[in-house]
DOLUM-428847 format. One line per field, with one value per residue (C-alpha): residue number from 1; residue in three letters; z, y, x. Coordinates in steps of 0.5 Angstrom, whole numbers, plus 500, padded with zeros to 3 digits. Each point is the difference from the previous one (the first is absolute). Layout:
% residues N
i	NUM,...
aa	Ala,...
up	Z,...
north	Y,...
east	X,...
% end
This chain:
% residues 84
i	1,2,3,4,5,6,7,8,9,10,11,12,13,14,15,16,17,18,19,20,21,22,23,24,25,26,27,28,29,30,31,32,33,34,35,36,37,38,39,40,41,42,43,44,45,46,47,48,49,50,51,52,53,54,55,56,57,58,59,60,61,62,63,64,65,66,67,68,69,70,71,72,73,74,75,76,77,78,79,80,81,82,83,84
aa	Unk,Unk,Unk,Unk,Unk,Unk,Unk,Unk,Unk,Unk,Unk,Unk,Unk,Unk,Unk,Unk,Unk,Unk,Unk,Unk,Unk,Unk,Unk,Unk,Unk,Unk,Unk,Unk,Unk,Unk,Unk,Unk,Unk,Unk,Unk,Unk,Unk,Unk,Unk,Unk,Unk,Unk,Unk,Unk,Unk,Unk,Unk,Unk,Unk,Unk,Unk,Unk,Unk,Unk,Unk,Unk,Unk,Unk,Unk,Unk,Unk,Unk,Unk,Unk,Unk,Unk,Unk,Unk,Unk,Unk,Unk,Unk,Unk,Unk,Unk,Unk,Unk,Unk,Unk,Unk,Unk,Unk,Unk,Unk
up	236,504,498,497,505,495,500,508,499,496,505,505,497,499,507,502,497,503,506,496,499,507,504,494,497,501,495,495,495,503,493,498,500,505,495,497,507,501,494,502,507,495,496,505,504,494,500,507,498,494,505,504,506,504,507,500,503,495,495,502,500,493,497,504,497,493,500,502,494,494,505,498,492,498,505,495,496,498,497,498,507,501,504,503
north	894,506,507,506,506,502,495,500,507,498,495,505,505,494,498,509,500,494,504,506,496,499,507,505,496,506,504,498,501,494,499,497,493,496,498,508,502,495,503,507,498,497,505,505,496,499,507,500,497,504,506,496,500,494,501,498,505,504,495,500,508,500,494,504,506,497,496,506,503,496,498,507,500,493,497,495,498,493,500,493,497,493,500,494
east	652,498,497,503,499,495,496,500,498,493,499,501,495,495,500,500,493,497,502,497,494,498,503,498,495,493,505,497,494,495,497,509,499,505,506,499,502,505,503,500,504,505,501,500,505,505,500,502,506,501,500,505,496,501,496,494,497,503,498,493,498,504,495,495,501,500,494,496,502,499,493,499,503,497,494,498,506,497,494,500,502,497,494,498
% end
């Protein structure tokens, strides 16, 4: 059984922001905890495709973009992170 184009495209979104993770990371705030970040990049990336952007130059700057902005809106969006 192979996967759905949709499915390809979430899996290429979570591979996206793992790159995120290492080329973009110091974006954001440095009190986000790792799987906040991760979840940042990843929503970010899923609005990359959204926008119907497939470079990843592209895709890159618009996640960017992006994360800076809900970093400025909502800093510390999960109060009740695990912390250990």
């Amino acid at each position: 059984m192979g996967l759905s184009d949709s499915q390809l495209d979430t899996l290429g979104c979570a591979s996206d922001a793992t790159l995120a993770l290492q080329n973009l990371g110091d974006a954001l705030a440095g009190e986000w905890r790792a799987e906040r970040r991760f979840q940042a990049w990843y929503a970010a990336m899923l609005e990359a495709t959204q926008a119907g952007l497939l470079l990843a130059p592209e895709r890159e700057a618009f996640a960017l973009e992006w994360v800076r902005t809900i970093g400025e809106d909502q800093p510390r969006t999960n109060r009740n992170e695990h912390h250990g």
